[in-house]
N, C-alpha and C positions, 0 to 999 in steps of 0.2 A: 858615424855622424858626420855630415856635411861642413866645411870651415866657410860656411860664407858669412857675409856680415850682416844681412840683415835677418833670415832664420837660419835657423839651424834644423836638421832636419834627421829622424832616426825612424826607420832603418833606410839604410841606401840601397836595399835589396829586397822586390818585395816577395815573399817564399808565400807559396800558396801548396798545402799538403797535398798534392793534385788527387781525384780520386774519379772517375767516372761520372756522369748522370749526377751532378752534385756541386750547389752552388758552394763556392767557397768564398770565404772573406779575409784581407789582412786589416792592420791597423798602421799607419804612417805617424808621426805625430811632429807637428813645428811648433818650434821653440822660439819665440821675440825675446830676444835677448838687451833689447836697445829701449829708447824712451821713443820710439815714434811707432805710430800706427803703419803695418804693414800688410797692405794686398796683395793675396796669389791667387795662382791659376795655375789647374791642374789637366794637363795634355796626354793624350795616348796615341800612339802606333796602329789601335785598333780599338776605335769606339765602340764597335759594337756587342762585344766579347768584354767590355768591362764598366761598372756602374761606379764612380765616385761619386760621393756624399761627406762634406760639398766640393764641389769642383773649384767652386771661388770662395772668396772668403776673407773676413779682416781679423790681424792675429794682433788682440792690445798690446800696447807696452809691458814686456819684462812676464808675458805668459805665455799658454800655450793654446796648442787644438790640435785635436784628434782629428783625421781624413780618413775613412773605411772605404777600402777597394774590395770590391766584390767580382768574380770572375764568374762569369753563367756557366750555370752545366753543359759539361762538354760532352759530346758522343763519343771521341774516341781522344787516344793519348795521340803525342805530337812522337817523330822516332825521336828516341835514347831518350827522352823526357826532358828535351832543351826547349827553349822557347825563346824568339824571336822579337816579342815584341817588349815595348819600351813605354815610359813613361815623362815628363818630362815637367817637372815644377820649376813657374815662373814666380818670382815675388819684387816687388819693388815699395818703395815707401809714399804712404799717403797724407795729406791730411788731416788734424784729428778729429774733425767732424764726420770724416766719412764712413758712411753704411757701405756693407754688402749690397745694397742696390743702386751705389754709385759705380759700383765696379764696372766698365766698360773694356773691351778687345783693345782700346787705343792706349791705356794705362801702360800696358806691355809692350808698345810699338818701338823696340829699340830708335828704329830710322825717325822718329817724330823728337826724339832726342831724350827720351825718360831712361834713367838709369835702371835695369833690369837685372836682375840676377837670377840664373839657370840653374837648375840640378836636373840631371839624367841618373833616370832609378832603371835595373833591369827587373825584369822578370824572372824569379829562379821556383822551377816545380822540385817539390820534397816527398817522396816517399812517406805516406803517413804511418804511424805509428802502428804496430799489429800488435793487437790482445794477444795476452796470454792462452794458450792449448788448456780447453775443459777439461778438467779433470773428473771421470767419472765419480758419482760420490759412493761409497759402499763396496768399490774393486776393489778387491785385494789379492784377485789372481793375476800372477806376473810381476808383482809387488817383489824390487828389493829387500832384504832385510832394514837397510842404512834407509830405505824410502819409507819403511814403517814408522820407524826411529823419530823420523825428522818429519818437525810439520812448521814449514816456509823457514827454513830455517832454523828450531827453536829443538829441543830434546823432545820426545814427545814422553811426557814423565810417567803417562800410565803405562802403557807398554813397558817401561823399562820395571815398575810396580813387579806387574801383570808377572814378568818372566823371574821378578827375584823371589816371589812368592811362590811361584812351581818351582821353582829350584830348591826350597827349603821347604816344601812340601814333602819332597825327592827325598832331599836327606835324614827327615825324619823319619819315614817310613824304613829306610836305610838301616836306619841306628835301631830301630825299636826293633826290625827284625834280627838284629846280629842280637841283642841285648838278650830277646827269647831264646836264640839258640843258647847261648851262654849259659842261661840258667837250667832249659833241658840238660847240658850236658856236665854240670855242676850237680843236678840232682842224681844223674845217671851213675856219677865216677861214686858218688855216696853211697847209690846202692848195689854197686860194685864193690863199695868198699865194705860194705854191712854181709854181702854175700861170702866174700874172701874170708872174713872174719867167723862166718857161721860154718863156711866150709872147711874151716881149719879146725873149730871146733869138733865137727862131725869123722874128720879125718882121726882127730886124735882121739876121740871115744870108739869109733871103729878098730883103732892099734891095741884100744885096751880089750876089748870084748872078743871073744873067739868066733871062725865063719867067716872072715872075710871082712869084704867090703859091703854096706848094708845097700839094697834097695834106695833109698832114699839119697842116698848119695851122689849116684849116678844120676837120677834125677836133677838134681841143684850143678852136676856137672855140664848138663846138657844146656839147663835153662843159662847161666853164665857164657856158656858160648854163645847161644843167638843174640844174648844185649851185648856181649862184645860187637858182632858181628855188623848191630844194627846200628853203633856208636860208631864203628870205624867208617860207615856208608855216608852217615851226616857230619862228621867233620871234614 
């Protein structure tokens, strides 16, 4: 902001986001700070290349006004995106009856002896602002895991759902499978243990009875070895 005494004036720089084939516009704005009616007049480096609205103008006591600089579309960039030209607002004190259509070139004629006050504003081009990179909707090949996760920052809570759910799907299946072996091999040791039990039987009524060992014997010996066999493969 400008320390003169009769406006003040913001911004002392006027940034225009430059961009190709494309009118741009800023905003200036003067500040009357004082109890007297104050006229200015608004000058450029290069008329042609720029439209202020208004260019003259009476700023009341103790208020303001807005001045819109407008820059026409340009064909092409200036090098390194510096610019040369300038701007230059006069103001001096009027008054209180007067209009903007009392405003005259000789109001500001230093050498006529009216006190004048000057501000020189530059010209500054700014690199405008680039969007955000589209994000395909529905991609999810090439996808992060951590880019799953997170949506603009935030946890993405069904996903994380989604995964606690298969994972305790996982372990149930888990459990209920070891749960059945368990019990195959609880029923198995039992009818091991009912054979062991019938084979001892059979054993000791064979020792009583003459001939040998009976047919049937050998049998219940044989079938005992394949469920051993088949018990020692599944644990």
């Amino acid at each position: 902001m400008s320390t003169l005494e009769l406006l003040s004036i913001e911004p002392l720089e006027l940034k225009f986001p430059f961009e190709l084939k494309k009118q741009i516009s800023c905003t200036l704005q003067l500040a009357n700070k004082t109890e007297s009616h104050i006229a200015f007049k608004v000058k450029t480096t290069n008329p042609k290349k720029y439209c202020v609205r208004p260019n003259t103008g009476i700023v009341l006591p103790r208020s303001t006004c807005d001045v819109i600089v407008t820059m026409q579309a340009q064909k092409e960039a200036p090098p390194d995106m510096q610019c040369k030209d300038k701007f230059l607002l006069q103001s001096v004190a009027v008054s209180p009856g007067a209009t903007p259509k009392d405003i005259t070139s000789e109001m500001f004629n230093k050498e006529a002896g009216h006190v004048v006050e000057e501000c020189k504003l530059k010209v500054i081009y700014v690199s405008p602002p680039q969007p955000p990179s589209p994000v395909a909707e529905g991609s999810e090949e090439g996808s992060s895991p951590k880019a799953s996760m997170l949506d603009n920052g935030n946890l993405n809570t069904s996903e994380v759902t989604r995964g606690f759910v298969e994972s305790h799907d996982k372990s149930s299946e888990g459990q209920a499978l070891v749960s059945k072996l368990t019990e195959e091999k609880t029923a198995a040791v039992q009818r091991n243990n009912k054979l062991r039990k019938e084979l001892e039987l059979l054993r000791r009524e064979s020792n009583k009875s003459p001939g040998g060992v009976p047919f049937m014997f050998i049998i219940i010996v044989g079938l005992l070895g394949i469920i051993l066999g088949y018990l020692m493969k599944r644990t």
